[in-house]
N, C-alpha and C positions, 0 to 999 in steps of 0.2 A: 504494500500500500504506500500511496505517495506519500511521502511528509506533508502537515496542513502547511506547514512554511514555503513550499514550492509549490503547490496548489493558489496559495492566495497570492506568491509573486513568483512567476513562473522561471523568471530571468535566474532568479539564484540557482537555478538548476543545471544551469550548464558550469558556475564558476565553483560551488561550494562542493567539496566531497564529502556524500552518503555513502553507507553501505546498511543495511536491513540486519538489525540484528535483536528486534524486540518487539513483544507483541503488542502493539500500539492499533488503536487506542486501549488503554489502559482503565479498567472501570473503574467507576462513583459509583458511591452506596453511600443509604444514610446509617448515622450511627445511632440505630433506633434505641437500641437496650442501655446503650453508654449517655446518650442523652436523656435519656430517663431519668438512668440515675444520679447525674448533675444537675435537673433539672433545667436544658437548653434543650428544646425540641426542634431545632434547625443545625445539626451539625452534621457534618458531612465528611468524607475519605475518598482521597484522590491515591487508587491502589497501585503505585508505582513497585511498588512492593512483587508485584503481577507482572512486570515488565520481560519478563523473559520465562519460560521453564529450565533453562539451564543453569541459570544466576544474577537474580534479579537487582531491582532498586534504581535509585537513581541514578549511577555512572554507565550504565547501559545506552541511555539516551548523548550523553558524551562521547562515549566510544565511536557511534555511530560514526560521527563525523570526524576525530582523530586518528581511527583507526583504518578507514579508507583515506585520509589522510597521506596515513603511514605505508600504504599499498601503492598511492599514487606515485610518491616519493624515491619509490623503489626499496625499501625497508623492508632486513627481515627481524630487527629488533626492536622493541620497543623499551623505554626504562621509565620507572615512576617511583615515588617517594611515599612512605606514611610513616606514622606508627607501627608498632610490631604487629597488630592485628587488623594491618589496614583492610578494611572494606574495598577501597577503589582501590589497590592493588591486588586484591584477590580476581575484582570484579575484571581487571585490564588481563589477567594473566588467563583467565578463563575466555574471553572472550577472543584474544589476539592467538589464544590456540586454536579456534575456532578457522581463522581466516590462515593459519600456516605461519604465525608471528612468533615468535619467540619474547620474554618479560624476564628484563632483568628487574628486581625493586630494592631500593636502598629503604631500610628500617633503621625508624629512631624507638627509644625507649616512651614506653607509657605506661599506665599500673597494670598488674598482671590479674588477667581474670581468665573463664572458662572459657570465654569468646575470643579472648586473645590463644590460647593456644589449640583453640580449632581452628582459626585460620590461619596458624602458620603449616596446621599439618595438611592443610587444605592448597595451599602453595605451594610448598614443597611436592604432595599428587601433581598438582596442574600442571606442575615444570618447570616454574620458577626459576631464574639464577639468584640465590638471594642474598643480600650483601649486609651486614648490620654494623649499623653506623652508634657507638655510643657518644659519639660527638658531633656538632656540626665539620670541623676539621677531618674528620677522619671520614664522614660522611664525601665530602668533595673529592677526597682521595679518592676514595670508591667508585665516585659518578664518573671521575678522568680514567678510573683502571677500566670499566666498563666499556667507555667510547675506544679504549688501546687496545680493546681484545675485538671488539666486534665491529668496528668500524663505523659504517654508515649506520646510524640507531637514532631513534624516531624520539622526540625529548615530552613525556606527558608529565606535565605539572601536577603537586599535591591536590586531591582531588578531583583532577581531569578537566580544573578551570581553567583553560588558558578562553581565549578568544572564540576559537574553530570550538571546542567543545561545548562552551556554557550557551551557546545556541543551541543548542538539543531542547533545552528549557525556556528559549524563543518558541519553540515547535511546540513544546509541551504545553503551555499557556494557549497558545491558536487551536490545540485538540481542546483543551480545556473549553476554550468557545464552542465549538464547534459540538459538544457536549450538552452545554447550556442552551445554546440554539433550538437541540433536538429534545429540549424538555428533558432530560435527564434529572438534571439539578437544577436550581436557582442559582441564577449570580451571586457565588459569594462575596460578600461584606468584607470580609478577610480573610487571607489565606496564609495560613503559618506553615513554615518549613524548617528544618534544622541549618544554619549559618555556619558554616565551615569554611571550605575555602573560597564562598561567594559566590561561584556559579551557577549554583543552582535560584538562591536569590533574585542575583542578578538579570539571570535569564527570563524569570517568570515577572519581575518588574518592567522589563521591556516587552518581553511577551503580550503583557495584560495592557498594558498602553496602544500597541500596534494593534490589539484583536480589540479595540476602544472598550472597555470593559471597565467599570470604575473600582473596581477591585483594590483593596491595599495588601499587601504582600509584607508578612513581619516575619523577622530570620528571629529565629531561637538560638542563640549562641550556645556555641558548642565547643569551641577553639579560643586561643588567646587575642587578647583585643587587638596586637599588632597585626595581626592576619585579618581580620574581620572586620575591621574600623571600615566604615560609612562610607569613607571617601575613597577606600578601596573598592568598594562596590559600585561606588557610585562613574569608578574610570575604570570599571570593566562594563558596563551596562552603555556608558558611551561609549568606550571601540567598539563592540559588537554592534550599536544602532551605527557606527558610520562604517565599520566593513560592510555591515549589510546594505546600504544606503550607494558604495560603489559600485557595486553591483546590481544594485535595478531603484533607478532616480524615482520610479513610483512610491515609494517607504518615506513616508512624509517625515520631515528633518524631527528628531528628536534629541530633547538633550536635557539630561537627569542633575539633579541638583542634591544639597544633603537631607535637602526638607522630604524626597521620593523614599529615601531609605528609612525603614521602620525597624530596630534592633532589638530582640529582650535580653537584657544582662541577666538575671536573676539566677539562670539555673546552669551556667558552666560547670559550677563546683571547684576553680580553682586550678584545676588541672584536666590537662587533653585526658580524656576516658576514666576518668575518676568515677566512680559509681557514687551517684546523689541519693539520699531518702526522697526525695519528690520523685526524682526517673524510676526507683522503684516501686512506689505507690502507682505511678501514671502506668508504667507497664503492667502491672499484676494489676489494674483495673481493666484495659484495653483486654487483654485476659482472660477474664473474669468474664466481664462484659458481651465484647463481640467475639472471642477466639483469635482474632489477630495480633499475631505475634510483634515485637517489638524486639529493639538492643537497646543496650544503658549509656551509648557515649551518643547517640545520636537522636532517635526515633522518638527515646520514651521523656529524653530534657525537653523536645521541642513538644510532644503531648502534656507535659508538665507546664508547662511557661502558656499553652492553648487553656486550658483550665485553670489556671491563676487568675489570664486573662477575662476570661469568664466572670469568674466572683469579684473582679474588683471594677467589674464593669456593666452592672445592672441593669443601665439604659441600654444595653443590647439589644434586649426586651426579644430573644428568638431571632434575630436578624441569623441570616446563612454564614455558616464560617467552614472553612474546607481545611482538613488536615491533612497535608499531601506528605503521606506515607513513604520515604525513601529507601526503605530496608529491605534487604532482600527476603523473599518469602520460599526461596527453595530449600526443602530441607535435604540437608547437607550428612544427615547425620551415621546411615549407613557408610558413606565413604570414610570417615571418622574410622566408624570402627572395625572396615578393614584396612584401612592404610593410616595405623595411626602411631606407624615406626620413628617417633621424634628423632633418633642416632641418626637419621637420612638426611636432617636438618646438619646446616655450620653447624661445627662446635663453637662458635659463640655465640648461639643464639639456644645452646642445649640446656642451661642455665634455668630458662625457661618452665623445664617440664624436673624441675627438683621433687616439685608435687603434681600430683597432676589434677587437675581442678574441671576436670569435664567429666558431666553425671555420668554420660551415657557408658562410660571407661571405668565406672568401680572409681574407688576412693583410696589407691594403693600409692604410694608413693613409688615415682621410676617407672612408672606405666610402660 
């Protein structure tokens, strides 16, 4: 299926590179039983979570566009950066094997949980070359030893936001119309997303402007504020309106200020992937409630910071608010437990697995 972004401007389809790699459009549902029981009977879920059967969530939609990219370019590597348990390095590494790519990722440190050591044994399966940086320093080392071994390698930024990606989320906002149009849902009032490395933000604030939709778009901070500050988002939102804007003069001139960005501080926690009591209350409701799964560094702070929202804002009075779900909903967990030989990982990243903290593996220390 076409992209709604080349459908409404035709032109970008010959300059931008796609490649199809998710099941779009991606449904809305309302969140009948969770709104109940907060008493908001207009709340709604945008399942990007659904974006793929092989490994979903939001860097899916990114891929698309960096990872034909990376093909166009003549690349058979690719290299990207997170935490030890990145999500969008798992998400590139599955995906880029998909198209015959190879994933190199450099890893920083973050608090160690049970989802941090599924996905590293989950990257290691997929093929990963994986490099673990405990410093910024030694980190750069690494990103130069990678380009020295493999050459021509394809460069995807921390969470897949460069320019060419966080337009997947231009696209995702236009489905989102195009959703609303067909009676689906109501025009959300606001739309809450998790704030990491802006992309996705960003994307869905220019999204929701070009598909005219008066929508406000609030990031749930999830990252530290050097990465995440206003005006960073606010000078990726305008490259992306004027790359898109050279390529087809129809895209009427836009240009984002800091009053467009809406930010919640309250529920980071202090540190990248810290587990909050509020993400755990938000997640073990979402649960509870509809059955949809969440994580603690991203999905269940930004559902957290959406219900805060809620109670400190009474004149809502049931207006529509959409919680666009970014986490992947495939479960993962039979690969787990046959390929859950951590030794296959660096030894410096074997540190890791001293305990091992994943249910599905028994509670044995050395798994």
């Amino acid at each position: 299926m076409k992209p709604p972004l080349f459908e409404k401007y035709p032109a970008l389809e010959k300059h931008l590179p796609w490649i199809c790699l998710s099941n779009c459009p991606t449904p809305v549902q309302k969140l009948e039983k969770l709104g109940k029981e907060i008493g908001h009977d207009n709340l709604w879920i945008k399942r990007d979570d659904k974006s793929s059967e092989i490994y979903g969530g939001n860097k899916v939609r990114k891929l698309e566009f960096m990872l034909a990219d990376a093909l166009k370019k003549g690349c058979k590597w690719v290299i990207t950066f997170g935490g030890i348990g990145t999500n969008h390095g798992l998400a590139t590494t599955i995906h880029a094997s998909r198209l015959g790519l190879k994933t190199a990722l450099v890893l920083i440190n973050q608090p160690l949980s049970d989802h941090v050591q599924e996905n590293l044994l989950l990257d290691c399966h997929f093929g990963a070359e994986i490099h673990y940086a405990p410093s910024m320093i030694i980190g750069g080392f690494q990103t130069a030893g990678v380009y020295l071994k493999h050459g021509l390698v394809y460069f995807i930024p921390p969470g897949g936001s460069s320019i060419l990606g966080s337009i997947g989320y231009v696209n995702a906002a236009l489905e989102l119309k195009q959703q609303v149009d067909a009676g689906l849902l109501p025009e959300p009032e606001y739309i809450f997303c998790a704030l990491g490395s802006k992309g996705t933000l960003a994307g869905l604030v220019l999204g929701a402007r070009l598909a005219g939709m008066k929508t406000k778009v609030i990031g749930v901070r999830v990252a530290t504020e050097w990465i995440t500050h206003a005006k960073n988002t606010v000078r990726l939102a305008n490259r992306m309106a004027a790359l898109l804007r050279k390529y087809d003069k129809t895209i009427p001139v836009v240009k984002f200020g800091m009053e467009d960005i809406h930010i919640i501080h309250d529920f980071f926690g202090g540190e990248y992937g810290r587990i909050t009591p509020e993400g755990k209350e938000a997640l073990e409701l979402m649960q509870r409630t509809e059955g949809i799964k969440l994580e603690l560094t991203y999905t269940a702070k930004t559902l957290a910071g959406l219900l805060d929202f809620i109670k400190r804002h009474p004149e809502l009075n049931n207006a529509p608010l959409l919680f666009w779900n970014t986490y992947n909903g495939v479960d993962l967990t039979q690969t787990i437990i046959e390929n859950h030989d951590y030794t296959k990982l660096p030894k410096s990243l074997q540190w890791c697995f001293d305990k091992n903290l994943i249910p599905c593996l028994g509670s044995s220390d050395k798994k």
